[in-house]
TIRO-2110 file (N, C-alpha, C; in Angstrom, 1 decimal):
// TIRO-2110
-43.0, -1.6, 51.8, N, 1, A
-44.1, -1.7, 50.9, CA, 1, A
-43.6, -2.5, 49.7, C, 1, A
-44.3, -3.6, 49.0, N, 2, A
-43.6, -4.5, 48.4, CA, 2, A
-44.1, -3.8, 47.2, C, 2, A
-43.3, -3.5, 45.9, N, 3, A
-43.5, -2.9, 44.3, CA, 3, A
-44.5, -4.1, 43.7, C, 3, A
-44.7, -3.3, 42.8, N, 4, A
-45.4, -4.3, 41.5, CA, 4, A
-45.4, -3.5, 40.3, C, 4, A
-44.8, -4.3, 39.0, N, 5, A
-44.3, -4.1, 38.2, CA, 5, A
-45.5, -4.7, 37.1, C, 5, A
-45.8, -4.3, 36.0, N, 6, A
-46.7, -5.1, 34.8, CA, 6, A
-46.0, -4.8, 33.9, C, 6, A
-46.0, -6.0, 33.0, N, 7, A
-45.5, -6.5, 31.8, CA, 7, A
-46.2, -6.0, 30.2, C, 7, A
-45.3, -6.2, 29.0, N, 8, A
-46.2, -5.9, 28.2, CA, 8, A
-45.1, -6.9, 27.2, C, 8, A
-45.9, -7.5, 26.5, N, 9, A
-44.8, -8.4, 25.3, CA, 9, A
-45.1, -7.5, 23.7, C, 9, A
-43.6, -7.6, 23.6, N, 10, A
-43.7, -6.8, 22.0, CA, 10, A
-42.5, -7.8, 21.1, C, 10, A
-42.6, -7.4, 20.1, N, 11, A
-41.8, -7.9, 19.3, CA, 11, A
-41.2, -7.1, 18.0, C, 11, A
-39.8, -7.0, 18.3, N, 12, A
-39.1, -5.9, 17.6, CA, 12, A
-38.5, -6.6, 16.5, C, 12, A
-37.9, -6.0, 15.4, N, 13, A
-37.3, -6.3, 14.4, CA, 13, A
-36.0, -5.6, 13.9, C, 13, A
-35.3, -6.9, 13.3, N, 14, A
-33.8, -5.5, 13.0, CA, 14, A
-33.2, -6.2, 11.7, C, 14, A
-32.8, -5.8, 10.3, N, 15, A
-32.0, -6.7, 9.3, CA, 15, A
-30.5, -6.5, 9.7, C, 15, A
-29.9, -6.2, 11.3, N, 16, A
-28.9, -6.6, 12.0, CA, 16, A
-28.5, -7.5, 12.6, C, 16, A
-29.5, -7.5, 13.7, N, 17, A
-29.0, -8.6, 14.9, CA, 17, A
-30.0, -8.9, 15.6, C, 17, A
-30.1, -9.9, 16.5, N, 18, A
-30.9, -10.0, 17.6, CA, 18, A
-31.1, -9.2, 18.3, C, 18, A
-30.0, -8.8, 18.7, N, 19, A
-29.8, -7.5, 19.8, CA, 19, A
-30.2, -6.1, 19.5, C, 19, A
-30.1, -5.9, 18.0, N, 20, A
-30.8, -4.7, 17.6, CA, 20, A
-32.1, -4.8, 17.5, C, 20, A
-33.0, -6.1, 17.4, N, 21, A
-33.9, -6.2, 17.5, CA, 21, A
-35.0, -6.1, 18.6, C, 21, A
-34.0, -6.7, 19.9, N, 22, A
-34.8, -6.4, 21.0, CA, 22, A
-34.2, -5.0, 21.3, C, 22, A
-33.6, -4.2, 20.8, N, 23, A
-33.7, -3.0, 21.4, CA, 23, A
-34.3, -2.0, 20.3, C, 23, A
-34.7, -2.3, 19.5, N, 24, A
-35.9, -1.9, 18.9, CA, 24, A
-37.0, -1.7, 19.6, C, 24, A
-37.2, -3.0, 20.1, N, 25, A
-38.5, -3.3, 20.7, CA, 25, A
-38.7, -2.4, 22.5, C, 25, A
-37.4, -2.6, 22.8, N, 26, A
-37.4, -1.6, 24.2, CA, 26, A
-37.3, -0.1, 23.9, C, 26, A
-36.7, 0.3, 22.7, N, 27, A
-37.0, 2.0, 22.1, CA, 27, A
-38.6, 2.3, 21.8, C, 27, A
-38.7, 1.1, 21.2, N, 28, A
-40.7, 2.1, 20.8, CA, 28, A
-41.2, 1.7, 22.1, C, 28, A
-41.0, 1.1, 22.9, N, 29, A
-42.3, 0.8, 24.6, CA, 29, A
-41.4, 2.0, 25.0, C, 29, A
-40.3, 2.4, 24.9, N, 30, A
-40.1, 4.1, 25.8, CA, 30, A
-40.7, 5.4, 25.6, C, 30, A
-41.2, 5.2, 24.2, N, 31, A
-41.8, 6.3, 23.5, CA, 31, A
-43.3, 6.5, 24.0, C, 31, A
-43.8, 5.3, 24.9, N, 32, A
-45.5, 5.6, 25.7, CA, 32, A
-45.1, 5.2, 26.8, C, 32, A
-43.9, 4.3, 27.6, N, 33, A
-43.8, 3.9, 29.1, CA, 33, A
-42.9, 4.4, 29.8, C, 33, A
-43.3, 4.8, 30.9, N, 34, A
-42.4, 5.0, 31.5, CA, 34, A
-41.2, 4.4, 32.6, C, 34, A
-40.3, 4.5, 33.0, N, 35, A
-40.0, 3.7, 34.0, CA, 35, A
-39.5, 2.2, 33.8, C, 35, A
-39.2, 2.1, 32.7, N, 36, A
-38.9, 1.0, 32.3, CA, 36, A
-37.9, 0.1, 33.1, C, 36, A
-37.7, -1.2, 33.6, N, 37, A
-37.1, -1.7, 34.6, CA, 37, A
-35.9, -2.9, 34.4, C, 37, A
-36.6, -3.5, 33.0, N, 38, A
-36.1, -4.2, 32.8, CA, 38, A
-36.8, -5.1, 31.0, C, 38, A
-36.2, -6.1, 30.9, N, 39, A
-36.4, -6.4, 29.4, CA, 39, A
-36.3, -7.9, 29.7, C, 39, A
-37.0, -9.2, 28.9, N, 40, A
-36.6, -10.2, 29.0, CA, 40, A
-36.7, -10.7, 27.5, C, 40, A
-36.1, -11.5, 27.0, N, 41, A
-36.4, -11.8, 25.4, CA, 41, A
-37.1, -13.7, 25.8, C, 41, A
-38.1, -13.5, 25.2, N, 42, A
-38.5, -14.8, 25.3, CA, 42, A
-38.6, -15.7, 24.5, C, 42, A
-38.3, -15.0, 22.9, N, 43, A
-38.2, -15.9, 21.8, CA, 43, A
-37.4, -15.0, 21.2, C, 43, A
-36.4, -16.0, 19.6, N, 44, A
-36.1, -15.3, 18.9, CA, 44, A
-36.2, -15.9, 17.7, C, 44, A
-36.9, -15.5, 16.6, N, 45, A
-36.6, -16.3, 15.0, CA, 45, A
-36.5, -14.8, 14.0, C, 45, A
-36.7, -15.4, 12.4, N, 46, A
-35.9, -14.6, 12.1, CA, 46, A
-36.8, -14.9, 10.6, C, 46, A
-36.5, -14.0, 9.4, N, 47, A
-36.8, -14.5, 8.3, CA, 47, A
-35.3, -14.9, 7.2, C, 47, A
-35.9, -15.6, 6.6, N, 48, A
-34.9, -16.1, 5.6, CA, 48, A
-35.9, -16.0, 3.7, C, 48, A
-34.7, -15.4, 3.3, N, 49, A
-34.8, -15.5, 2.0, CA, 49, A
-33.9, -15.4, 1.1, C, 49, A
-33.6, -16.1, 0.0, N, 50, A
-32.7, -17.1, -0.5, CA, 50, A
-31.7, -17.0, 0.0, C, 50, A
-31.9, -18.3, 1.0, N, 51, A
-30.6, -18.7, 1.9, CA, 51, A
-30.4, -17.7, 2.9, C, 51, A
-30.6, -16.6, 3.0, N, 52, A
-29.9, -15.7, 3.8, CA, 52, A
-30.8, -15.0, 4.8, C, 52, A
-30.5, -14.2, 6.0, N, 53, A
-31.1, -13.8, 7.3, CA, 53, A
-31.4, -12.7, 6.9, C, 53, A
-33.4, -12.1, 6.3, N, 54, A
-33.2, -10.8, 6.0, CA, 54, A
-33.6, -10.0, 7.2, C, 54, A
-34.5, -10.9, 8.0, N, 55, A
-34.6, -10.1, 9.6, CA, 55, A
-34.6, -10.8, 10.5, C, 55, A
-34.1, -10.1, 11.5, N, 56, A
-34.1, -11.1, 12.9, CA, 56, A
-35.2, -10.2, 14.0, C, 56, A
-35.7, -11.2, 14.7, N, 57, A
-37.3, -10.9, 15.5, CA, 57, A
-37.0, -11.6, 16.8, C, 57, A
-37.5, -10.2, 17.5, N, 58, A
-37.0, -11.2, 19.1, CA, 58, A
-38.5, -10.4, 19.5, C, 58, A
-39.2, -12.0, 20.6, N, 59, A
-40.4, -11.1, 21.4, CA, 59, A
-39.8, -11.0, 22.6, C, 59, A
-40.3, -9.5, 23.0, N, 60, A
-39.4, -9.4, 24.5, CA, 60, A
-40.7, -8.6, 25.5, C, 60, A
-40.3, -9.0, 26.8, N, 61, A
-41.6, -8.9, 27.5, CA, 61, A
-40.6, -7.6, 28.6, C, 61, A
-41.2, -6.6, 28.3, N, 62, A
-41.1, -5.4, 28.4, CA, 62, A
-41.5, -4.8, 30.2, C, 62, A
-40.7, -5.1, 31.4, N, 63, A
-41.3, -4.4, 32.7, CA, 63, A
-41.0, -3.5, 33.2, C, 63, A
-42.1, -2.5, 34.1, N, 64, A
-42.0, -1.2, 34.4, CA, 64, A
-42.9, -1.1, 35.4, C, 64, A
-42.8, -0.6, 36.4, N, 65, A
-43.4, -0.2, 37.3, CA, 65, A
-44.7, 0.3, 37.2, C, 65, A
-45.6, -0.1, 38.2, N, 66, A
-47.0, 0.4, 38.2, CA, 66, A
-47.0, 1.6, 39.1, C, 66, A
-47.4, 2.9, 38.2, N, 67, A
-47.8, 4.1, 39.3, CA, 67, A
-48.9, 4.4, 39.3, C, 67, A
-48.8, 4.6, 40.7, N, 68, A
-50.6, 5.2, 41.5, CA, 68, A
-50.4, 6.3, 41.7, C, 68, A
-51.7, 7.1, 42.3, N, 69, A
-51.4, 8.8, 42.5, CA, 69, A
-51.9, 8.8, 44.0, C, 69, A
END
């Protein structure tokens, strides 16, 4: 039986890293999904203010398995 998986895109935030930011974004989709499978980052930018990086934003498309009963 072949799986099927649905997606959800979010976009997390961090004034650390990219990486803190997409795991931002995979901590709050755990808090309502279950089964989480996998993570892809599809973008990343960031804010700037005077001169400097005050957040970094990654959108990441969030997969998990579809359950039936």
């Amino acid at each position: 039986m072949a799986g099927v998986a649905k997606i959800v895109r979010l976009i997390g935030s961090s004034p650390e890293s990219f990486a803190k930011a997409a795991d931002a974004a995979v901590q709050e989709a755990a808090k309502t999904i279950r089964g989480i499978s996998g993570a892809h980052v599809v973008t990343m930018s960031a804010v700037v203010e005077n001169d400097r990086i005050t957040q970094y934003r990654t959108t990441v498309d969030i997969a998990f398995g579809v359950e039936r009963s």
